[in-house]
C-alpha angles and dihedrals in degrees: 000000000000124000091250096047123084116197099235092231080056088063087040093058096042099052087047088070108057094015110035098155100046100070120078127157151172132258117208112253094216101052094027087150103026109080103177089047093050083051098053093048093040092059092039076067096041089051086046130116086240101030097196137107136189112261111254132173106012106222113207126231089257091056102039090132096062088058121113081191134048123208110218107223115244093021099088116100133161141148094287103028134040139038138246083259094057084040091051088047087048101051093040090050090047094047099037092050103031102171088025093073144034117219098223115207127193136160123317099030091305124169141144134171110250133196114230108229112234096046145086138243149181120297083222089053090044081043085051095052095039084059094045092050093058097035113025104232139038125233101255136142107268092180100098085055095052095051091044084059098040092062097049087051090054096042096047101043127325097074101064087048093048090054095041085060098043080060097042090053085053099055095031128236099304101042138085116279082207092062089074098032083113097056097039116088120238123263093255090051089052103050090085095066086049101043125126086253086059119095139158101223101179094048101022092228140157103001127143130278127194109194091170138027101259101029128071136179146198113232122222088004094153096058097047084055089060090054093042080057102048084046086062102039086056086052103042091034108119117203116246125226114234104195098251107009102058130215116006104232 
């Protein structure tokens, strides 16, 4: 083994000792008693042009050493669990040491980024789990995943409310959002006012929040519809003549 280079049951072992509850992990169903079978798939996944692989058997902390798979800690996210911040983790581990790590994936959205036992890997990579491991998260950028969020928010839902208030704050509480249908953009011309890169520095407002790791939203939205509507009634507004006055200004 090289000097750069850490045996991944090394790292197991070192983490047990001063974290023995953090570590879980998966055995393969198809090898469940063959190690160096589950190894040898498992990096045929890892080498792979798509180096993931469905979750099987969970290991337990307490049986860590059984495992053909190592979770590594802060990089697990789904649709119910995990953060931007464990998502971001998760993507950056798997792109920076791409044949080092497998991507997992499971139900609900489910994925972390897993060590194969048997193998080696970077001293950095061991470095970077030992750091998630004491502290929970590394300091990486989480702003590609936002925006990625925020445009499935937009597109799935949030645009054609956004719109429909933007309406509604035209004709007033008691008219017809379709009167002003004409004058209003399109979703897809709003969505610049609305993006991650937008901010309202002076009021703080409407900006995007991500509370898990696969949902986003846009905060005070509704209020950022009403001024988008007062913007276009100053634009469409037409003076009226008043015989004798001229125009009302």
């Amino acid at each position: 083994m090289s000097d750069d280079m850490v045996k991944v049951e090394d790292l197991v072992r070192e983490i047990r000792e001063t974290h023995p509850d953090i570590l879980t992990g998966y055995r393969s169903g198809e090898h469940y008693h063959d190690a160096d079978a589950a190894r040898r798939e498992a990096v045929e996944w890892m080498t792979s042009d798509d180096p993931t692989a469905q979750m099987s058997w969970y290991v337990r902390p307490d049986d860590i050493e059984s495992a053909h798979l190592v979770e590594i800690p802060g990089t697990g996210w789904s649709g119910y669990s995990g953060s931007v911040y464990s998502r971001a983790a998760a993507r950056v581990l798997a792109e920076d040491y791409r044949g080092h790590v497998l991507t997992v994936e499971g139900w609900y959205e489910s994925e972390a980024v897993a060590l194969v036992v048997g193998t080696e890997i970077p001293e950095t990579l061991a470095d970077d789990v030992r750091h998630l491991v004491e502290y929970g998260y590394l300091d990486v950028e989480t702003h590609d995943i936002e925006a990625e969020l925020a445009q499935e928010a937009w597109d799935s839902w949030l645009g054609s409310d956004f719109r429909e208030a933007v309406k509604q704050a035209i004709v007033g509480p008691e008219g017809d959002g379709d009167d002003a249908d004409e004058i209003v953009p399109s979703r897809d011309d709003l969505w610049p006012l609305v993006t991650v890169e937008h901010r309202d520095v002076e009021s703080g407002k409407h900006t995007w929040e991500c509370e898990t790791a696969t949902d986003a939203t846009l905060t005070d939205w509704e209020r950022l519809a009403a001024t988008i509507a007062d913007d276009i009634m100053r634009e469409y507004l037409v003076p009226a003549e008043i015989p004798g006055q001229g125009a009302l200004v």
